[in-house]
C-alpha positions, 0 to 999 in steps of 0.5 A: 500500500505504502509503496504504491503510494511512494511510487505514484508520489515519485513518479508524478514528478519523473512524469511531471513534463506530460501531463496527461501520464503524471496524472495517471500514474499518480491516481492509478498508483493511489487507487492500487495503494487504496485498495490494498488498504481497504483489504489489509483493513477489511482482514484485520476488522473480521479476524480481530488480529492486528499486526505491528512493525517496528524499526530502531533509529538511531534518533533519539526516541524516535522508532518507525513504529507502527501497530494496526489493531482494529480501531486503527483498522477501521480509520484505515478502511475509511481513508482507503474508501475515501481516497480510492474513490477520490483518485477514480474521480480525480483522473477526470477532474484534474484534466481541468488543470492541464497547461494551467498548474502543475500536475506532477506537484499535485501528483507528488502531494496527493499520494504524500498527503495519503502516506501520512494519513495512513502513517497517522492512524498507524504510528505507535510511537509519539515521535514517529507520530508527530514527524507522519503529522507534520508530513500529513500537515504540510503536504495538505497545506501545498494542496490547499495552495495548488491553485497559487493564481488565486490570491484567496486561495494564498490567504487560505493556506497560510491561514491553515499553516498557522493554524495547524502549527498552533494545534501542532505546538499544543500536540507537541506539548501533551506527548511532552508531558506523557514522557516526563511522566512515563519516560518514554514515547512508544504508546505501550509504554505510555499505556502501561505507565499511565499509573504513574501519572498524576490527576493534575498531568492527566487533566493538563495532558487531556486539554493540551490533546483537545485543543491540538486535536481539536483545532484539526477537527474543526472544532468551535471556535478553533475552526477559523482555518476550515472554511477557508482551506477546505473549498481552496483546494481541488474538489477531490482533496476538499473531500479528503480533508473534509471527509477523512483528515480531519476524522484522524483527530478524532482517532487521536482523541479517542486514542488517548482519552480511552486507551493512554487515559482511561480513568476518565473524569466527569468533567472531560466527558462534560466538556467534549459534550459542552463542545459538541452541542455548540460545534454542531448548533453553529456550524449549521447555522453557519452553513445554512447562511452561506452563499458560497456552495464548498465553504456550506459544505466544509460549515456542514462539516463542522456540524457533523464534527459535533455530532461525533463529540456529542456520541464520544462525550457521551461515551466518556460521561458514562465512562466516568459513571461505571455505565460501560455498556451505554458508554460504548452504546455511545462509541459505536454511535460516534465511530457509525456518523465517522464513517458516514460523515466521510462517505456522504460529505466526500459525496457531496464535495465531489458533486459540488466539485462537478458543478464548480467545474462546469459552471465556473462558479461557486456562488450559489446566487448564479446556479439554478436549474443545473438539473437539466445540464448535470442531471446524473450530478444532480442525482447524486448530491440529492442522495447526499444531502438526504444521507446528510440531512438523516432521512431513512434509509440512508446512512445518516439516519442510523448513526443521529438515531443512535447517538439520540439513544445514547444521549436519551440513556443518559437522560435516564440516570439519577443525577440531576446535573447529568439529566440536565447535560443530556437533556441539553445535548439533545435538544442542541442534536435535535435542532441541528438536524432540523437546521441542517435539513432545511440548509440541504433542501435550500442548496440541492434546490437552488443550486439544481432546480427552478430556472438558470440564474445565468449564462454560466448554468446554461453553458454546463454540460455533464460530468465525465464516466470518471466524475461519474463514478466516483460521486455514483459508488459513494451514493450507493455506499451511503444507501449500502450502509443504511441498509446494513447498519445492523452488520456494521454496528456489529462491526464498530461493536468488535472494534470497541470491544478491543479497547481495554477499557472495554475488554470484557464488555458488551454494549447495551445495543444489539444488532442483526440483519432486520434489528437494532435494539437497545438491550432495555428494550425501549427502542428499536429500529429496522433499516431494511424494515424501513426500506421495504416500507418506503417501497411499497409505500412509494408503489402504493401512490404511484398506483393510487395517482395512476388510478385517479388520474388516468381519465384526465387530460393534461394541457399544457401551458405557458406559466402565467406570469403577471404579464411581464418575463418569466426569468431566473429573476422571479424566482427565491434567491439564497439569501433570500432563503435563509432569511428568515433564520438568519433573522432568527440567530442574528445574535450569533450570525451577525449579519450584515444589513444592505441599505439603499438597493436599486431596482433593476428593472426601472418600470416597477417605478410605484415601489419605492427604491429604499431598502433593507436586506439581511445577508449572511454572517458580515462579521466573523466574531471570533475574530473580533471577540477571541482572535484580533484580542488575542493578537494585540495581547501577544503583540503588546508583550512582544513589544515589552519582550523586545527591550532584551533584543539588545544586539549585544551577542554576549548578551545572548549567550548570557539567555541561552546559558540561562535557558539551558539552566532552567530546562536541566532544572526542570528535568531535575524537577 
């Protein structure tokens, strides 16, 4: 896999001078690499067997130590069906780049970016693990930056190098206290240490973790680099990153709070919980008010980033309590919307890639009846945004409909304060999904039906059979694991049995082909039960309408229209849209007001020129009220600091001598 990988990386740049072969060496190579994954994953998730490899280096506690147990498995599966899909659709859609940008540079980044989340999922020693995530890191940033014409896309990523480093220096600082405590960086050795370690270290070690990982993952208000980043890049890398790379810190997360730590605190499963509810609630919200279609998208994501904390802070809390069986109830729910979120938001980035590409724009406000022009595009972003919007019987509803059982069992238990929490948790899901339908039937509505709002749209032709068929195996993934979501919780069950924390444990959920239900027998669910429902139902209409209907006759005629032209201009904009909610959450939205709007159209002289219109968020408040704070803090104590910016060199040998003092101190320490 790795080697397919480094070949197709390699072979880009020999082939960098021809850009139709570069291309095709280096999604070919990624797909070989991708499916040896899916099959080396897929082996050790049915078996239960891991394996692990490891190299001495004559580094320091650096070691090229890699162990794949199952839930580094499955994290391996996910990126494998992610980027195998991914590389078939980027045959076709790179095309677009020939004679523009380099396409053995994309070629080399592409296959490196794959390397390293691979690396990162697998790595068993600290070190090892920071290098593979520094080499994930910045391959995606000169991913994020391949179209350098672009000013915007410039910003993009320098904003995502900052970012990340920051996430990075905050990793750099738990694994450092991990080793003072444990005296090593290998991950067993942690593991078996973890005694050793104090209560004020864990609670240290676990917020450092969650603000490292987290500002990977996107979470609020650490998300700032996302929704710039993410639509910078190509389409086929947009998914990856949207829908695979940031599910990596999940993996951490999950990784150091139930393996490295796994006497877990009340409060860590509070605040992950606290966390959620607001990531999901306002990257909705965020989402619902966005005119630009990948930046909706990669908002979308921090949703459902949410959602996964919501099932993993749940997961934690029930830890905590000595509920073992609701708590992986609870992993299993977060692990199943992991898996789905990759596969309907790698979708939709792909569909919404195919419209970019045809269009030439992404601004919602000029699409309009592309179903006509992309009508397999059009098919397939439907089924994503009823996957995403969790309508059965695709993959969304099962996992949201677990995570609601996870977060109603803890409604269930005695202690108010807890009630409380999980009553909060699930209101804050039940309105994200609410918002998150209505933002889905707004971008599939806008952006395929009604009329074309300009030339661009009535210019698009369909996709190629490469674009085709990435988009057409990802729509029947998210129906196949609908269908089969009781086979898959099974699955996800396995993987979080071969946690130690849960070793000996059984979820308080069971499944099989029809069924899931929970152990207590309050709530079950049938996915292929809802699916042969919906059928007949569906036939039963199709028979009832052609029965009441198949004596009339149908006339056509022309849509009656006031007696002025039936354009693209009648019909609802995007802003206009979501207006209404806009209004409703302008407290955290902060949109702007445009004032003084002329008409267009000078006959409509009786209606007055003056006007007020609510667009979407005008003021980015993190910026405002946590980040420019922030910089002007760090700025003034910058200015302070810079009195010791003497010039004198002995001066600075006197500071390095003091600073090799204080670090032998604090190791003495």
């Amino acid at each position: 896999m790795l080697l397919s990988f480094a070949t197709g990386a390699a072979g880009s740049l020999l082939f960098m001078k021809d850009d139709t072969r570069s291309n095709l060496w280096a999604n070919i190579s990624a797909i070989i690499g991708s499916t040896f994954g899916i099959i080396s994953s897929l082996i050790v998730l049915v078996s239960g067997s891991g394996f692990s490899c490891n190299l001495k280096s004559s580094f320091p506690l650096l070691s090229f130590s890699i162990q794949v147990d199952c839930l580094c498995a499955f994290f391996l599966f996910l990126i494998s069906v992610i980027s195998l899909l991914c590389s078939l659709y980027a045959i076709g859609y790179t095309r677009q780049y020939y004679k523009h940008y380099n396409i053995g540079s994309l070629g080399f980044f592409y296959n490196t970016f794959l390397t390293g989340m691979v690396f990162v999922v697998s790595a068993h020693n600290g070190l090892f693990f920071l290098v593979v995530w520094e080499v994930m890191s910045l391959s995606s940033y000169f991913l994020v930056i391949f179209e350098h014409k672009e000013e915007k896309n410039i910003a993009a990523g320098s904003l995502y190098f900052v970012m990340t480093h920051i996430g990075t220096a905050f990793i750099i600082l738990a694994f450092l206290l991990l080793y003072k405590s444990t005296g090593s960086l290998d991950f067993t050795i942690i593991k078996d240490s973890i005694g050793e370690i104090s209560p004020v270290t864990k609670n240290a070690v676990f917020i450092l973790a969650l603000i490292g990982f987290g500002t990977k993952a996107g979470i609020i208000p650490l998300h700032t680099w996302l929704p710039s980043a993410h639509p910078a890049a190509p389409s086929h890398v947009s998914a990856l990153m949207s829908g695979v790379m940031i599910k990596t810190a999940i993996y951490m997360l999950i990784r150091i709070f139930m393996e490295f730590m796994p006497d877990t605190p009340l409060w860590w499963g509070v605040v992950i919980l606290f966390v959620g509810s607001i990531s999901s609630l306002f990257g909705v919200l965020y989402a619902l008010s966005e005119n630009d279609l990948k930046r909706l998208l990669a908002f979308s994501s921090i949703e459902n980033i949410g959602i996964i904390l919501l099932g993993l802070g749940a997961s934690l809390v029930f830890l905590a309590l000595g509920m073992k069986p609701y708590a992986m109830m609870a992993l299993i729910a977060s692990l199943f919307h992991t898996l789905n979120h990759a596969t309907f938001k790698a979708l939709l980035f792909l569909g919404a890639g195919s419209v970019i590409s045809k269009t030439g724009t992404r601004n919602i406000e000029e699409y309009g009846g592309i179903i006509k022009f992309l009508p397999y595009t059009a098919f397939f972003f439907l089924i994503g945004s009823m996957a995403i919007s969790a309508l059965p019987p695709f993959n969304g509803f099962f996992s949201e409909w677990l995570t609601f059982q996870s977060l109603f069992s803890g409604i269930k238990t005695t202690h108010i304060f807890i009630k409380l929490i999980f009553i909060s948790a699930a209101g804050s899901l039940a309105l994200t999904g609410g918002l998150a339908a209505a933002c889905f039937v707004r971008a599939f509505g806008l952006v395929f039906l009604a009329r074309p709002r300009s030339e661009r749209t009535i210019c698009a032709k369909e996709s190629s059979v490469s674009l085709l068929s990435g988009m057409g195996v990802l729509a029947a993934l998210t129906l196949l694991f609908g269908f089969f979501s009781g086979y898959i919780s099974a699955l996800l069950s396995k993987v979080t049995k071969s946690i130690v924390v849960f070793q000996g444990s059984e979820p308080a959920v069971s499944s099989n082909f029809e069924t899931v239900r929970l152990q207590d027998g309050t709530a079950t669910v049938s996915m292929p039960g809802i699916l042969i429902s919906l059928v007949l139902a569906l036939l039963a209409i199709t028979v009832f309408v052609y029965f009441l209907t198949r004596r009339q006759k149908v006339k056509k005629g022309i849509t009656w229209d006031c007696g002025t032209p039936f354009t693209g201009r009648m019909e609802i904009t995007a802003t206009g849209f979501s207006r209404s909610l806009v209004t409703i959450f302008k407290g955290i939205l902060k949109p702007t007001k445009q004032t003084d709007i002329e008409y267009h159209d000078s006959n409509l002289k009786y209606f007055t020129k003056f006007n007020i219109t609510t667009l979407g968020t005008g003021h980015d408040i993190y910026n405002e009220y946590l980040y420019a704070p922030l910089n002007k803090l760090i700025t003034r104590i910058a200015k302070y600091l810079s009195v010791i910016q003497s010039g004198n060199i002995n001066a600075y040998v006197l500071y390095i001598i003091i600073a090799l003092i204080t670090l032998i101190l604090l190791l003495v320490v």
